[in-house]
PAFIBA-234251 format. One record per atom (N, C-alpha, C, O): residue number from 1; residue in three letters; chain; atom name; y, x, z. Coordinates in Angstrom, 3 decimals. Layout:
! PAFIBA-234251
NODE     k     r   c    a         yy         xx         zz
NODE   NUM   ALA   A   CA          Y          X          Z
...
//
This chain:
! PAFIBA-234251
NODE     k     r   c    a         yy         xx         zz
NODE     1   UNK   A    N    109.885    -38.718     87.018
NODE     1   UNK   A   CA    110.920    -39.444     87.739
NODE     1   UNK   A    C    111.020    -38.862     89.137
NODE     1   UNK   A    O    110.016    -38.720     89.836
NODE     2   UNK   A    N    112.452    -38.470     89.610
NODE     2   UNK   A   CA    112.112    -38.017     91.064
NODE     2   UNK   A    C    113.129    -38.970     91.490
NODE     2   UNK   A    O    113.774    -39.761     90.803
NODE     3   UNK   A    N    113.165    -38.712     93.005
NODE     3   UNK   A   CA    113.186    -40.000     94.437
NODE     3   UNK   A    C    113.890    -38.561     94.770
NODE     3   UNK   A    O    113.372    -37.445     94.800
NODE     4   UNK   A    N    115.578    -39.056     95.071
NODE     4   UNK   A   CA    116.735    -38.296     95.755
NODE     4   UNK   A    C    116.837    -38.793     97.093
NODE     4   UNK   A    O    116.617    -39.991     97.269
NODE     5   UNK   A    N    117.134    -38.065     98.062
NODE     5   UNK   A   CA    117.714    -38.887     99.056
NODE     5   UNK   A    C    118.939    -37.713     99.748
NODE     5   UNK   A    O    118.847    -36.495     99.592
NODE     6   UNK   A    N    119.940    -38.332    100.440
NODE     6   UNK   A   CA    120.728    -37.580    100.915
NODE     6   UNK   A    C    120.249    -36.499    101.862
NODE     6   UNK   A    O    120.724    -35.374    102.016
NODE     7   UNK   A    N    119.081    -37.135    102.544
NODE     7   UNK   A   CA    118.919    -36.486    103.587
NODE     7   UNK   A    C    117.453    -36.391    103.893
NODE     7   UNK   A    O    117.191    -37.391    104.562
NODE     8   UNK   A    N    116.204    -35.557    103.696
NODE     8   UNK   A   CA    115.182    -35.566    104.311
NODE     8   UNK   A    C    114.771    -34.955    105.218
NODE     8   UNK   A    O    115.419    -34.014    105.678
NODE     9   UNK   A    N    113.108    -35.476    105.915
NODE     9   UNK   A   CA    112.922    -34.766    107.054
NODE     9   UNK   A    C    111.660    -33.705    106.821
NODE     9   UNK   A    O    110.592    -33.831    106.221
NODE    10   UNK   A    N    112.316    -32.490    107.637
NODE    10   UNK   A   CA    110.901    -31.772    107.030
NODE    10   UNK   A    C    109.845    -31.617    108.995
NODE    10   UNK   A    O    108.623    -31.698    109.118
NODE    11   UNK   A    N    110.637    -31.446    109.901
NODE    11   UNK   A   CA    110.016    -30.929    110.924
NODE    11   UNK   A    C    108.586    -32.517    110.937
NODE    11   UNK   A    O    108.158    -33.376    110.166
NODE    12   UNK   A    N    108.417    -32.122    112.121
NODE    12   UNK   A   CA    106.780    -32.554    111.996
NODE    12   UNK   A    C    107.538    -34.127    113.434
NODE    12   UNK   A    O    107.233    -35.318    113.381
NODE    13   UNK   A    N    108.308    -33.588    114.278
NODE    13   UNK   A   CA    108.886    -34.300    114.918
NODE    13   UNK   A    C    109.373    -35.681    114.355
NODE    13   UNK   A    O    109.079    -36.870    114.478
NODE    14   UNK   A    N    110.469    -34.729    113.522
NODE    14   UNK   A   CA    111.392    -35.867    112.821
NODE    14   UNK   A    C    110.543    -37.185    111.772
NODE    14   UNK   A    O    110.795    -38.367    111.538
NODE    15   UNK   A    N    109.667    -36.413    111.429
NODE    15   UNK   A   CA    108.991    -36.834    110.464
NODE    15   UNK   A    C    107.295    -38.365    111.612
NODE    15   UNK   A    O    106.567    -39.351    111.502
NODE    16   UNK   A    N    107.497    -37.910    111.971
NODE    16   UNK   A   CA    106.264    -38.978    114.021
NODE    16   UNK   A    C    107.794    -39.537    113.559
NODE    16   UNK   A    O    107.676    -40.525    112.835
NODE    17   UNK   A    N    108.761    -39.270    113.725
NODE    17   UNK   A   CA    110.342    -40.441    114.168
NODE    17   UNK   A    C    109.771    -41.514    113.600
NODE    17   UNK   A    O    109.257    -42.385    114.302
NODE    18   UNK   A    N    109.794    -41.605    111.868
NODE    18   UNK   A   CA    109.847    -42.147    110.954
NODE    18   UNK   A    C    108.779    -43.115    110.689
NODE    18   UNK   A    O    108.988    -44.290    110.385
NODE    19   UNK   A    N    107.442    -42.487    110.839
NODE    19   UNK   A   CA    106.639    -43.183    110.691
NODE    19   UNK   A    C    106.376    -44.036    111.873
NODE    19   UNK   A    O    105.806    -45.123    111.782
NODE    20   UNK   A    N    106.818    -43.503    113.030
NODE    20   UNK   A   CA    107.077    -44.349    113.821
NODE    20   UNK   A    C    108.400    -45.862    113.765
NODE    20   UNK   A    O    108.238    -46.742    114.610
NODE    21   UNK   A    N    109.155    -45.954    113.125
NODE    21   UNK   A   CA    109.884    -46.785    112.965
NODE    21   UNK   A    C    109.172    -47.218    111.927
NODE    21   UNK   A    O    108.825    -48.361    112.224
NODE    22   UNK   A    N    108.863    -47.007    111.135
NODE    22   UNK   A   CA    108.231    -47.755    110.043
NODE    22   UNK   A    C    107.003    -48.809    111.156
NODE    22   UNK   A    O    107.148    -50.030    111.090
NODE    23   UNK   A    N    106.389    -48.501    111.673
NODE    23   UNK   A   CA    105.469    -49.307    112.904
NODE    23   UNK   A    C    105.916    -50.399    113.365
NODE    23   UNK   A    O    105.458    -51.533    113.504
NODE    24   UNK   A    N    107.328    -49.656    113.683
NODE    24   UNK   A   CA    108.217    -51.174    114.725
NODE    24   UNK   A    C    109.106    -52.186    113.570
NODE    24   UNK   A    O    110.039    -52.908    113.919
NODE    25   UNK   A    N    108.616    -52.073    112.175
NODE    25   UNK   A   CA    109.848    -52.778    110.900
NODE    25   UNK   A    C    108.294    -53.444    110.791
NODE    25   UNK   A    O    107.599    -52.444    110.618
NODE    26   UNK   A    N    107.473    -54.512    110.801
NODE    26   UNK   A   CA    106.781    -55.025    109.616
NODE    26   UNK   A    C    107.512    -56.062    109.291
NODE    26   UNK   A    O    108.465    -56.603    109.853
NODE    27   UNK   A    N    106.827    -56.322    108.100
NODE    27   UNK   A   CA    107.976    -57.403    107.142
NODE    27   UNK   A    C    108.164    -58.736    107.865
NODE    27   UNK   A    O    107.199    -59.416    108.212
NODE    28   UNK   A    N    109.593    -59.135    108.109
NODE    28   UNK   A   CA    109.517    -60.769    108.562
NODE    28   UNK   A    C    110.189    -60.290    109.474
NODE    28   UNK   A    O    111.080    -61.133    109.575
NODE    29   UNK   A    N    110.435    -59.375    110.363
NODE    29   UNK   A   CA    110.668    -59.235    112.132
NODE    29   UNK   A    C    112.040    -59.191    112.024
NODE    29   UNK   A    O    112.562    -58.275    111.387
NODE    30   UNK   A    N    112.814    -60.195    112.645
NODE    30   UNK   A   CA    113.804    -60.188    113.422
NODE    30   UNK   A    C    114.192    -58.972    114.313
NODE    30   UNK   A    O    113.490    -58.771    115.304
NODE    31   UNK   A    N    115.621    -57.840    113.970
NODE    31   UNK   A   CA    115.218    -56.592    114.969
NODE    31   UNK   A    C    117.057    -56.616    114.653
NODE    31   UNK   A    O    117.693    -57.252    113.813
NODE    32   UNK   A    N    117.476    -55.728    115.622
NODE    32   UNK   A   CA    118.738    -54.700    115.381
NODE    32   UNK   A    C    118.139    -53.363    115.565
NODE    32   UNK   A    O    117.089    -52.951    116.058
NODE    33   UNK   A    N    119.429    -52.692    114.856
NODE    33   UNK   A   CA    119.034    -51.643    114.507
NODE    33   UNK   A    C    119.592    -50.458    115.036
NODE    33   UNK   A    O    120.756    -50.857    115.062
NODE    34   UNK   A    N    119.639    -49.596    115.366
NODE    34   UNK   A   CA    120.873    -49.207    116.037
NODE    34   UNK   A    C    121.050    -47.236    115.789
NODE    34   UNK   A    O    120.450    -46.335    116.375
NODE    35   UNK   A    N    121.876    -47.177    114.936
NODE    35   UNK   A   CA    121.710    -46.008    114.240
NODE    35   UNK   A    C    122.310    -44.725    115.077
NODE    35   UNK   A    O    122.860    -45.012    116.141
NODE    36   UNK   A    N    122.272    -43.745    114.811
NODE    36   UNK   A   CA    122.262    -41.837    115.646
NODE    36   UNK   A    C    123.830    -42.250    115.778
NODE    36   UNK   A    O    124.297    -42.365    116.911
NODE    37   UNK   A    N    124.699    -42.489    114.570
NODE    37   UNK   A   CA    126.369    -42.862    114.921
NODE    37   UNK   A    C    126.665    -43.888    115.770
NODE    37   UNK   A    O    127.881    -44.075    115.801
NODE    38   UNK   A    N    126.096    -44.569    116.416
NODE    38   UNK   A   CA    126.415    -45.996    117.031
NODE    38   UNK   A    C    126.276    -47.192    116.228
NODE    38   UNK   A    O    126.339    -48.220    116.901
NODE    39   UNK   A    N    126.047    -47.418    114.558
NODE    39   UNK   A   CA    126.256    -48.368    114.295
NODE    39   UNK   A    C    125.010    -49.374    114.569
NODE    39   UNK   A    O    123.899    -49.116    115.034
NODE    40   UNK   A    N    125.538    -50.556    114.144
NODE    40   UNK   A   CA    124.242    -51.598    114.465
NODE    40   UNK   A    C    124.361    -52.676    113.453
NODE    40   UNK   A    O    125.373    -53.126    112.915
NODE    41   UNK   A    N    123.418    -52.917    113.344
NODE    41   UNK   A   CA    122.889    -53.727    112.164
NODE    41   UNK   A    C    121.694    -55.120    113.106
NODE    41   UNK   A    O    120.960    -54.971    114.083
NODE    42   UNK   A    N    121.894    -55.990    112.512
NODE    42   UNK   A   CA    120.724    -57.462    113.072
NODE    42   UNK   A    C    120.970    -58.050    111.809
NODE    42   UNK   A    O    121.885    -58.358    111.046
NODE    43   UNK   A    N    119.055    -58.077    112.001
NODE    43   UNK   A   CA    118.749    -59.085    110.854
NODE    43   UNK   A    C    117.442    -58.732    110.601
NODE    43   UNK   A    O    116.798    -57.897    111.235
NODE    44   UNK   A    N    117.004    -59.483    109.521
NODE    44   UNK   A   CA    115.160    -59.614    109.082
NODE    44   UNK   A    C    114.683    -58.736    107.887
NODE    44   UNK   A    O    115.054    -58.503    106.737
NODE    45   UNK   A    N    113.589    -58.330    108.800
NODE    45   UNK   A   CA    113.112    -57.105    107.581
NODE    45   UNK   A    C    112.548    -57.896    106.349
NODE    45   UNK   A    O    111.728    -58.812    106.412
NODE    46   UNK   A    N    113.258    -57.267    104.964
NODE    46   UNK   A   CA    112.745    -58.427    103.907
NODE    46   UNK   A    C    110.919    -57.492    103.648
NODE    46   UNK   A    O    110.136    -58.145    102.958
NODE    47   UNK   A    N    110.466    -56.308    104.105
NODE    47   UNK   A   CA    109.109    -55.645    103.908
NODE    47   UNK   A    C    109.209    -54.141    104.557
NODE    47   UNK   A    O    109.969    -53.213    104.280
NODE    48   UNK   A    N    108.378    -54.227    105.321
NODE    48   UNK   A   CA    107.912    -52.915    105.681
NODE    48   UNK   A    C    108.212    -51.585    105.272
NODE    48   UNK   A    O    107.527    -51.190    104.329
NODE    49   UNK   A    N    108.934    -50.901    105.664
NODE    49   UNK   A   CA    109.860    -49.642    104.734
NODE    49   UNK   A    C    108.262    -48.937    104.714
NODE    49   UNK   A    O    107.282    -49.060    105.449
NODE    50   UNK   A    N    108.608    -47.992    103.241
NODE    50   UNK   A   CA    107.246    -47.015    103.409
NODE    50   UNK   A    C    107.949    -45.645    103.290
NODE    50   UNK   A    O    109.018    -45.353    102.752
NODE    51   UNK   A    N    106.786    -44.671    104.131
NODE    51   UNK   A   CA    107.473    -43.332    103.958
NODE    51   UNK   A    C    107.364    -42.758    102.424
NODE    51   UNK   A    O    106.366    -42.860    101.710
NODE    52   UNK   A    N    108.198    -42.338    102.187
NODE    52   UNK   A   CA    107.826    -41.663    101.119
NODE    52   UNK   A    C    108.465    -40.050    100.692
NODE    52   UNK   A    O    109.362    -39.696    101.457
NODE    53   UNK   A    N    108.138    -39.100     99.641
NODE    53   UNK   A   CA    108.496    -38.142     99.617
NODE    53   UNK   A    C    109.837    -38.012     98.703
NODE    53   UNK   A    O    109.860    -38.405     97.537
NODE    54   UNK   A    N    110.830    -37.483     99.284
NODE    54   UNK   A   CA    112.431    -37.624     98.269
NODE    54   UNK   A    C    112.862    -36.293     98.218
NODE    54   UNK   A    O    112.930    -35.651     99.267
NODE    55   UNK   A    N    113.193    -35.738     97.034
NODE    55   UNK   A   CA    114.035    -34.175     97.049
NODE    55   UNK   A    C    115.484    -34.399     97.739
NODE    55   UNK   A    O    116.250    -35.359     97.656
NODE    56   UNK   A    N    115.578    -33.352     98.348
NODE    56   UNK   A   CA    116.438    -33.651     99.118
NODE    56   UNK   A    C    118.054    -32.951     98.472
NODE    56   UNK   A    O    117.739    -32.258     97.505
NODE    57   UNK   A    N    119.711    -32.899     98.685
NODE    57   UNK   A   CA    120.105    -32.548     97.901
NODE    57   UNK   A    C    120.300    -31.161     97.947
NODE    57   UNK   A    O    121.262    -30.737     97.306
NODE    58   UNK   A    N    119.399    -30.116     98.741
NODE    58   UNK   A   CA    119.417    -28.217     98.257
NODE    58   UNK   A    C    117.976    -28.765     97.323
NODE    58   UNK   A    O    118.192    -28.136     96.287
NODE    59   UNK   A    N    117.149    -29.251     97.156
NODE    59   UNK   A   CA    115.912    -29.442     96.409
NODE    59   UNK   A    C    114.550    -29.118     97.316
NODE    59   UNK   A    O    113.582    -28.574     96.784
NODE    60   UNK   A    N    114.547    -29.381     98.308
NODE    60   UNK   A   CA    113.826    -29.253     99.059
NODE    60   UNK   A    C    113.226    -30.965     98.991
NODE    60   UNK   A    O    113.746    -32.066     98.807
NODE    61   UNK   A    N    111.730    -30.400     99.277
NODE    61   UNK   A   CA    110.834    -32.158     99.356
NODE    61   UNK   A    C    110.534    -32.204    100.885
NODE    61   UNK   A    O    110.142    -31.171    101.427
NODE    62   UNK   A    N    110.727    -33.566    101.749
NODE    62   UNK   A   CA    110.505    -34.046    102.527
NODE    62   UNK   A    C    110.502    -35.478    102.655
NODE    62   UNK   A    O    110.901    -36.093    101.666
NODE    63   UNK   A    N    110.002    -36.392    104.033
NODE    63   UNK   A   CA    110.212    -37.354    104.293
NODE    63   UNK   A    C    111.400    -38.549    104.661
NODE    63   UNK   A    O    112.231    -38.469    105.566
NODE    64   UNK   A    N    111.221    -39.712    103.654
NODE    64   UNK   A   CA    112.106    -40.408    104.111
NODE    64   UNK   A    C    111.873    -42.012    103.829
NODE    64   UNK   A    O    111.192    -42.353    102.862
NODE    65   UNK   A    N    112.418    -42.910    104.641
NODE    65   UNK   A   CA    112.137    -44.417    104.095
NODE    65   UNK   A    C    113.305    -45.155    104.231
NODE    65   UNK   A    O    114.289    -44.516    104.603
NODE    66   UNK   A    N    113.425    -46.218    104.044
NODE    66   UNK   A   CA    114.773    -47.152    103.418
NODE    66   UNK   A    C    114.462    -48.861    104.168
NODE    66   UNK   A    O    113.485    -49.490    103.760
NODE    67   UNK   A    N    114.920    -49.167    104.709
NODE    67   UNK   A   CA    114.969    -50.682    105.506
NODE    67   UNK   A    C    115.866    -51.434    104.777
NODE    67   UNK   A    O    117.025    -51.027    104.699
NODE    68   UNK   A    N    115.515    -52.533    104.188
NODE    68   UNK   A   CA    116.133    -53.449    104.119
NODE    68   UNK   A    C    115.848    -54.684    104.167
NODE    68   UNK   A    O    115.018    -55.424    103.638
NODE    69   UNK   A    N    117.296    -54.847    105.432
NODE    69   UNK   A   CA    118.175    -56.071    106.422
NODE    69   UNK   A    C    118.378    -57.313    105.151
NODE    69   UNK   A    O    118.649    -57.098    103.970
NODE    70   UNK   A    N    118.177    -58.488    105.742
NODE    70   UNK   A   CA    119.036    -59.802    104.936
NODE    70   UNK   A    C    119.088    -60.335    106.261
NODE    70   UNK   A    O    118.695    -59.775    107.285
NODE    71   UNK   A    N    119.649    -61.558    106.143
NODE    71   UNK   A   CA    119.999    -62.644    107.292
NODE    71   UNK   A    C    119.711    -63.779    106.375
NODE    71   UNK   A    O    120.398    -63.778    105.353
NODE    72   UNK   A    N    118.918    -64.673    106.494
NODE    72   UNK   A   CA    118.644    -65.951    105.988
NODE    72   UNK   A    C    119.395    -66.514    105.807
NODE    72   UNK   A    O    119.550    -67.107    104.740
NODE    73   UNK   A    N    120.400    -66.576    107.061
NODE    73   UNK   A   CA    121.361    -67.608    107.281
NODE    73   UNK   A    C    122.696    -66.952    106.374
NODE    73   UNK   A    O    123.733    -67.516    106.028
NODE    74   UNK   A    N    122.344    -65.866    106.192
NODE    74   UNK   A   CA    123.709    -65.583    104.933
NODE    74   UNK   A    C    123.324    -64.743    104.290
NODE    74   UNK   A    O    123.260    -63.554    104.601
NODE    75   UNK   A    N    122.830    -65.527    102.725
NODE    75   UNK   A   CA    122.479    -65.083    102.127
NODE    75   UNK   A    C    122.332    -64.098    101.107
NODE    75   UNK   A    O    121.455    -63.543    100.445
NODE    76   UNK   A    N    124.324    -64.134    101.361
NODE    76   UNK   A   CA    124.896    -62.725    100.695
NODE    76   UNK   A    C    124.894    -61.141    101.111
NODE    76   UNK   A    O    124.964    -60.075    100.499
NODE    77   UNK   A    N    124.725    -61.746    103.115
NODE    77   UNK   A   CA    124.195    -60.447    103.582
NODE    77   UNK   A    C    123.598    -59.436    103.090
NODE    77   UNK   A    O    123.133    -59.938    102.066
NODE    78   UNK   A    N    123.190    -58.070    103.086
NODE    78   UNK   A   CA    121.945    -57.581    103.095
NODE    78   UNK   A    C    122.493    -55.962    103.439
NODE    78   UNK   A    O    123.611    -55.567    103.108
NODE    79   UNK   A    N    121.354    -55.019    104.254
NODE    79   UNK   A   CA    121.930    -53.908    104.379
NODE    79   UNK   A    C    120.216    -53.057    104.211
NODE    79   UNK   A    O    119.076    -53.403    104.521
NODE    80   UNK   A    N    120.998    -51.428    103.356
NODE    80   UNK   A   CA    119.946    -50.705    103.301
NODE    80   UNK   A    C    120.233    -49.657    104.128
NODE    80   UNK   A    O    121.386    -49.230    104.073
NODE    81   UNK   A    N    119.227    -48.981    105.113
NODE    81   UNK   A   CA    118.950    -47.944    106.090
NODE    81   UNK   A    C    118.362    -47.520    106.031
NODE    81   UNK   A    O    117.286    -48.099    105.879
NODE    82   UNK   A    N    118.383    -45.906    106.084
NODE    82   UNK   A   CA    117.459    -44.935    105.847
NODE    82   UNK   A    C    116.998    -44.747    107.306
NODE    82   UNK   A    O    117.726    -45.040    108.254
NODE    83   UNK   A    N    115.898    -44.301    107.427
NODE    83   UNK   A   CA    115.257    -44.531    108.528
NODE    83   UNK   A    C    115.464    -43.053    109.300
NODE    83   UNK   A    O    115.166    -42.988    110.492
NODE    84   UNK   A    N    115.991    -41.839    108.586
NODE    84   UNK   A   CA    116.359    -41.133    109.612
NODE    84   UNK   A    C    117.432    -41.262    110.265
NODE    84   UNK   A    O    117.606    -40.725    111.359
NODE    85   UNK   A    N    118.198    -41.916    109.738
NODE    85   UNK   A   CA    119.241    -42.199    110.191
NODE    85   UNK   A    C    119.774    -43.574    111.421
NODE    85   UNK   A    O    120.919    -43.893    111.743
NODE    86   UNK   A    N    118.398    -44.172    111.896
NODE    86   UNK   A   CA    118.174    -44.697    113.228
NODE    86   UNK   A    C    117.640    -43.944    114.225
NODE    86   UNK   A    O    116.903    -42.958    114.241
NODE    87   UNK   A    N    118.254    -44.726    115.193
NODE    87   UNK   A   CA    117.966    -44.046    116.606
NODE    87   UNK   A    C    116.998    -44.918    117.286
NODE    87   UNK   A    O    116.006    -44.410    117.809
NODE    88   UNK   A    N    117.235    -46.426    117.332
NODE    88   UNK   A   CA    116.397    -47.325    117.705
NODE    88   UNK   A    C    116.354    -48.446    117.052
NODE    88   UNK   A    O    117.212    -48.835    116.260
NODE    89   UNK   A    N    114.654    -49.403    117.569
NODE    89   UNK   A   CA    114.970    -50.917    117.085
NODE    89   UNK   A    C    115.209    -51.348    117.950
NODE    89   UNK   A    O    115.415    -50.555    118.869
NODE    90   UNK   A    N    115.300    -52.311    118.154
NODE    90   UNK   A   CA    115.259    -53.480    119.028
NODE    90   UNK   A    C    114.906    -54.988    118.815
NODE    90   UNK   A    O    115.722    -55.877    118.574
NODE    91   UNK   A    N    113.655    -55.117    118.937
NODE    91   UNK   A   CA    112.914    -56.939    118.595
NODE    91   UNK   A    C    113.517    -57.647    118.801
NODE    91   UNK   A    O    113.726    -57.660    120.015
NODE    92   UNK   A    N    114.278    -58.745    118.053
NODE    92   UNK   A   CA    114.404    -59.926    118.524
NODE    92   UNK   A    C    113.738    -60.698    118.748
NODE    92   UNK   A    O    112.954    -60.719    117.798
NODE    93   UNK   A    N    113.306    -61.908    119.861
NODE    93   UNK   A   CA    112.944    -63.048    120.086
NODE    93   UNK   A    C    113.519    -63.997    118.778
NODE    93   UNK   A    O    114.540    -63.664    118.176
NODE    94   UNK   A    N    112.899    -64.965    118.493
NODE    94   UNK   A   CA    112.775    -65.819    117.713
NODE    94   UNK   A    C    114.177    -66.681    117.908
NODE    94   UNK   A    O    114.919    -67.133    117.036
NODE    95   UNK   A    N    114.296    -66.762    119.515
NODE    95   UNK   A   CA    115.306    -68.026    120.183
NODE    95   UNK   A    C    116.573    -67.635    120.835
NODE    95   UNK   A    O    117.496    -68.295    121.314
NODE    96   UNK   A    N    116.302    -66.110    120.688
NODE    96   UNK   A   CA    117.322    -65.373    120.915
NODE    96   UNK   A    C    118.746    -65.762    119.638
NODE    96   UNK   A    O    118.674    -66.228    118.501
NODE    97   UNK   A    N    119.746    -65.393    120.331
NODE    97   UNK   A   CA    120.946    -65.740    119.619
NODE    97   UNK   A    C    121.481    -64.365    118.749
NODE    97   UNK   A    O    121.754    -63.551    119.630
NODE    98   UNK   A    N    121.726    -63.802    117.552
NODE    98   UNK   A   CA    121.490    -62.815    116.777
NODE    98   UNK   A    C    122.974    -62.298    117.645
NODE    98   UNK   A    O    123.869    -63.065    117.999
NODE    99   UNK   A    N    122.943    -60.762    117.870
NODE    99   UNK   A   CA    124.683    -60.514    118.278
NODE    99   UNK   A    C    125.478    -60.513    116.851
NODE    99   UNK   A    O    124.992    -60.981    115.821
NODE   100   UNK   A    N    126.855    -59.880    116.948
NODE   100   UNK   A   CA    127.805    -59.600    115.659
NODE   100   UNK   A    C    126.966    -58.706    115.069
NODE   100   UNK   A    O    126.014    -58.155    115.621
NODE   101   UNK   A    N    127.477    -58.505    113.466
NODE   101   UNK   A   CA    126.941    -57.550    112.666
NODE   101   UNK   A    C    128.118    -56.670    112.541
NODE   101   UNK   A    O    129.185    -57.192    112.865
NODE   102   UNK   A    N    128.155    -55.294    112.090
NODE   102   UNK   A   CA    129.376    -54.708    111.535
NODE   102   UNK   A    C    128.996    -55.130    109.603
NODE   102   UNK   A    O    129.800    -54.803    108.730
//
């Protein structure tokens, strides 16, 4: 069975990115997200993304992991993010007021 991903990381940099965001996602945390294009995403990590190894689409193997967003409060919500494809998190406070989602 192989694990595709659009896009993996091979440098040693990109790859500290990742496992570094994986650090700032543990499961439960309230965060936005805020991706390399501008987009942004808020909401609760349903588990801890893990790195893992994905062929990439020339067939090359490198690193990559997958976040996924729900919102409690709507339950139909939910969004998946590949983790190279963030730029930052950002923690929410508990009492903090969530901003818009796209």
């Amino acid at each position: 069975m192989g694990r595709h991903a659009d896009h993996v990381e091979l440098s040693s940099a990109a790859c500290e990115h990742i496992e570094d965001l994986t650090r700032q996602l543990p499961a439960n945390a309230r965060v936005t997200v805020v991706e390399k294009n501008g987009t942004i995403y808020t909401g609760t990590v349903v588990e801890r993304p893990i790195t893992q190894v994905f062929k990439g689409p020339d067939g090359k193997q490198g690193i990559n992991a997958v976040l996924r967003l729900e919102d409690p409060q709507v339950p139909t919500w939910n969004r998946k993010v590949w983790l190279d494809q963030i730029d930052r998190v950002e923690k929410l406070d508990a009492n903090r007021r969530l901003p818009e989602r796209n």
